[in-house]
N, C-alpha and C positions, 0 to 999 in steps of 0.2 A: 560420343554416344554415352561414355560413362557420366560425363554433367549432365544428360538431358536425364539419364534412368534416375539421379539424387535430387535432381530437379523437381520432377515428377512426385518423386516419394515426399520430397519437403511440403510441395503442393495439397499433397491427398492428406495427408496428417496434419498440416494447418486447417484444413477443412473440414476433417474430421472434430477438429477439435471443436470447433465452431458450430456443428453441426450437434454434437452433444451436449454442448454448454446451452443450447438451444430448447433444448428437449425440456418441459416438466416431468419427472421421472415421477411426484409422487400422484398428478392425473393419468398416468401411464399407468401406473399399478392397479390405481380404484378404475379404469376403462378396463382393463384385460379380468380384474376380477368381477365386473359385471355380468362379463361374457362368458365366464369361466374356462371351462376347457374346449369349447366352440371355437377358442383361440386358434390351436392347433387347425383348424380346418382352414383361416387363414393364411396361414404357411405353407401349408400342402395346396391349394388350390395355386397358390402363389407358384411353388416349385415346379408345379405338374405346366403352366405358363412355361415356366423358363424353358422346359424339358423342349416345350414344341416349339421355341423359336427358335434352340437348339437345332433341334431339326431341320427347322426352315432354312439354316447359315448351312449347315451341311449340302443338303443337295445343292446349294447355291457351289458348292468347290467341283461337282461333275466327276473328274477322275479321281482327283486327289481325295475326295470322302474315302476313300477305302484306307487313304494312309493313317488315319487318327478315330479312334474310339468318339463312340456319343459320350460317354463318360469324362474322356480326358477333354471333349470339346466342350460338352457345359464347363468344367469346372475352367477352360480357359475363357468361355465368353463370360461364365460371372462375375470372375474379377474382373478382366475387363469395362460391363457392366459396373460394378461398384467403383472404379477408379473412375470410370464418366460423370457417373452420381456424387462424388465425393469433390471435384477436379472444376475449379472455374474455368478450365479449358475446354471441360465438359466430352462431347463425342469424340476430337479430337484423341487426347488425351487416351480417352477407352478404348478406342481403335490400334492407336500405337501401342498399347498394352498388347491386345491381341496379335498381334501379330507376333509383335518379338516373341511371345511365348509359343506361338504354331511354327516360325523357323526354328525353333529347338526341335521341333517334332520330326524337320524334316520336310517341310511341305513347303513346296518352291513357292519363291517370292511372289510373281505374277499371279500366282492361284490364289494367294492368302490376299493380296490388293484387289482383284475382281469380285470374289467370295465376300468380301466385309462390304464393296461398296454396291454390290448386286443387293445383297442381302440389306442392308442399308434402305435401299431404293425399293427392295419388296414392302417394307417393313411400315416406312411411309405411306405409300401408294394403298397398302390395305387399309390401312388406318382410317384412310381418308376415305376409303368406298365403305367399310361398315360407318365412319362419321354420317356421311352419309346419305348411307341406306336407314339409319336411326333418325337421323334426323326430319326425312322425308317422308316416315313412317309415322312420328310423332306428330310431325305438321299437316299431311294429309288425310289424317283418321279424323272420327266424329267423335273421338274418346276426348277424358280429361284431362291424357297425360302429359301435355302440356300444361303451365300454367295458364293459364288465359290471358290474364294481362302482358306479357312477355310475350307469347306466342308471334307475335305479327312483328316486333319489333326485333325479334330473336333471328326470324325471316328473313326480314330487311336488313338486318347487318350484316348475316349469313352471305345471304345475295351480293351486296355491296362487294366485301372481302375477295368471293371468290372472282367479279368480274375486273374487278383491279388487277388479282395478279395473272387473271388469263390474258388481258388487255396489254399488261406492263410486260408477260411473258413472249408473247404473241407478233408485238407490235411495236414496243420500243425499244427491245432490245439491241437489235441489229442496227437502229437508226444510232442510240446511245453511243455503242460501238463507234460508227463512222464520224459523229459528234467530237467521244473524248480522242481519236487520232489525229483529227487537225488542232488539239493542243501538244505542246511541250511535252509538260508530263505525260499526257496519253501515251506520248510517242517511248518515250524513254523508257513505260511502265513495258510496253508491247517491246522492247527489244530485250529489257532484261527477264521477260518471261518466256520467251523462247522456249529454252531447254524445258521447262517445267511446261507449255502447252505440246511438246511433243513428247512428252511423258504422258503426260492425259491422253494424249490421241492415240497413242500405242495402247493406252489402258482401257479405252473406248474401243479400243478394235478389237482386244479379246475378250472385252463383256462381248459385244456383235458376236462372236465366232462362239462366246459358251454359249447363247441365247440360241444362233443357228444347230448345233450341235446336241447340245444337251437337254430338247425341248420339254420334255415327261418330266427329266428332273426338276427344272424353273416349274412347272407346275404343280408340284407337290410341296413346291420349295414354298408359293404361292398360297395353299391348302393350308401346308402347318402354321404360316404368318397367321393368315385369318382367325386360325381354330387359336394360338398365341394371344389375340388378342378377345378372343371371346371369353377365355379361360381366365386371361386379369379381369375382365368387368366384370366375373359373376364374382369377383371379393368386396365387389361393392354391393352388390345384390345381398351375400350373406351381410356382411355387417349391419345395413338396413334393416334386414330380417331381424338379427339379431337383437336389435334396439327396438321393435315394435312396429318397423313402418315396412308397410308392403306396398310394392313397386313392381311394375311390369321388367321384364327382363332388356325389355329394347331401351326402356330408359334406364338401366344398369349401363346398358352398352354407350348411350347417348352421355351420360355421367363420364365413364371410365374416358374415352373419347375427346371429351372435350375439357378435362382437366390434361391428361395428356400435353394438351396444345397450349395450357397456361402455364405449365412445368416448363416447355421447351424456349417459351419466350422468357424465362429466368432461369436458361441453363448457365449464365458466368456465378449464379451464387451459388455456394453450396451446401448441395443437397435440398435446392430449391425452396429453402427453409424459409418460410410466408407467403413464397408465391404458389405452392401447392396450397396452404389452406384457403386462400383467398380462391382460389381454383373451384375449389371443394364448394365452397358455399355461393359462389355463380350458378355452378352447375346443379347445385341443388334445387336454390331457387326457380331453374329454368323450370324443373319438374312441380314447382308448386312444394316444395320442402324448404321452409324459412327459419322452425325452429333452431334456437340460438345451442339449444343442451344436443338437436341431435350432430351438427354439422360439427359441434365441437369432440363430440364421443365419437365420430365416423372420423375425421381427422387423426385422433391420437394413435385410435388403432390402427390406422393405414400406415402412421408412423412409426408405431410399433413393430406391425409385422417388416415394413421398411430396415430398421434400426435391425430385428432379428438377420435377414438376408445379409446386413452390412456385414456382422460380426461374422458369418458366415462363409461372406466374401474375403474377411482377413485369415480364418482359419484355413481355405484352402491358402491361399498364395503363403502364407505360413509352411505347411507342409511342399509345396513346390517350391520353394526357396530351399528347405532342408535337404529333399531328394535331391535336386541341381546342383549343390555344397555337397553332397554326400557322392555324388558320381563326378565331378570334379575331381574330389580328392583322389581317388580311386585311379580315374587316369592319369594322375601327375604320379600315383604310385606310393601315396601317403598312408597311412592308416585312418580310419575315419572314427572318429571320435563323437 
């Protein structure tokens, strides 16, 4: 366990470093001074986000919420969070963060692996109904918030995507399954996973049982996921503002949404560094926004306010490293220094 935690830290700090060597620091400065102190609203709309997926991961634990503060729960899903962002292991990586820091708390093992992959699967699963509910909203109005040209073929991909993986979901997976067991390797793969598919299935039967049990709570859990993600798209809303261009709010949503999904297919880089801007300026264009100065002035500052949260994210785990060192020594009977 102690190689995987040196592991891990060598990982985020190679990526970190990467992820800064990356950055123009002196467009950064002339971006955040255009905006001047507007800046600070992107922070805070930012923060006020995390607060409510916060939330969302809490009711996701049912009894256990009562054993850990909203408090001490952000500041462990943000690191978390930033070691995912930082980590070409990316989710992985972030999850096992979280945890090990909520068994220090005290909170049984099975609660913390149900809660992170409940919460997981809320967090998804909205995404994809405001995607969309924006999307359907965009395409079926007589507005121009679409661009036109794009419009039908933006549709048609849309459409295509989604019937592939209801189809591949639906339909061949189970055949797949009986396919790779009449080879070798299938066979071999299916015996040495064993132990690990009755770990799953144990861990699927106490999502079943929080789902049956703790039903109000998954719905609220639900509530804060959505309200979560409407709260990140309005920092694309202001920035836009901010720059001169005014946008319908469903196409904030439809933006923030569908870079999302360009982030996640370059989670092994870190800190998604070109595949968020390339994101940026798809999604833009979708809305009929091609300008070359604004996609590039919406970008910096998303990486800006980004880069703020990171340093953020070190200064907590900073101070939880000291406290942990500091109550160690304490019961070994040391003086703390």
């Amino acid at each position: 366990m102690k190689y995987i935690k040196v592991l891990i830290l060598i990982c985020v700090i190679v990526s970190l470093v990467i992820f800064v060597y990356a950055i123009d620091y002196g467009y950064v400065i002339s971006s955040i001074q255009k905006i001047g102190f507007k800046f600070i609203y992107l922070i805070a709309i930012t923060g006020i986000a995390y607060v409510l997926g916060t939330l969302s991961w809490k009711y996701c634990m049912a009894d256990q919420a009562v054993d850990i503060s909203l408090v001490k729960l952000f500041l462990i899903r943000h690191v978390g969070e930033t070691a995912s962002l930082l980590n070409p292991a990316g989710i992985l990586v972030g999850e096992t963060v979280k945890a090990h820091l909520l068994q220090e708390h005290g909170i049984e093992k099975k609660a913390i692996l149900s809660s992170i992959l409940v919460s997981r699967v809320i967090m998804i699963g909205t995404q994809l109904i405001l995607f969309s509910f924006a999307l359907s909203v965009l395409l079926y109005t007589n507005s121009t918030i679409i661009s036109s040209p794009i419009r039908l073929e933006f549709a048609v991909v849309t459409g295509i995507l989604l019937c592939l993986i209801a189809v591949t979901s639906f339909v061949f997976r189970r055949k797949f399954t009986i396919i790779l067991l009449r080879t070798r390797l299938g066979i071999v793969v299916f015996e040495r996973t064993i132990k690990l598919r009755l770990k799953f299935s144990e861990l699927k039967q106490d999502i079943s049982n929080l789902f049956e049990d703790h039903k109000n709570a998954l719905f609220l859990a639900v509530i804060f996921a959505l309200l979560h993600w409407i709260a990140g798209c309005i920092e694309f809303y202001l920035i836009l503002q901010f720059l001169g261009v005014n946008i319908h709010i469903v196409q904030a949503l439809l933006l923030d949404m569908g870079v999302i999904f360009f982030k996640a297919a370059g989670i092994f880089i870190p800190g998604q560094v070109g595949i968020e801007e390339f994101g940026n300026k798809i999604m833009l264009a979708v809305i009929g926004i091609t300008g070359v100065e604004i996609w590039t002035m919406a970008s910096i500052l998303r990486r800006s306010r980004q880069l703020t949260w990171i340093v953020i994210g070190f200064i907590i785990y900073w101070f939880m490293y000291r406290i942990r060192l500091s109550n160690l020594k304490t019961l070994n009977g040391n003086s703390v220094y």
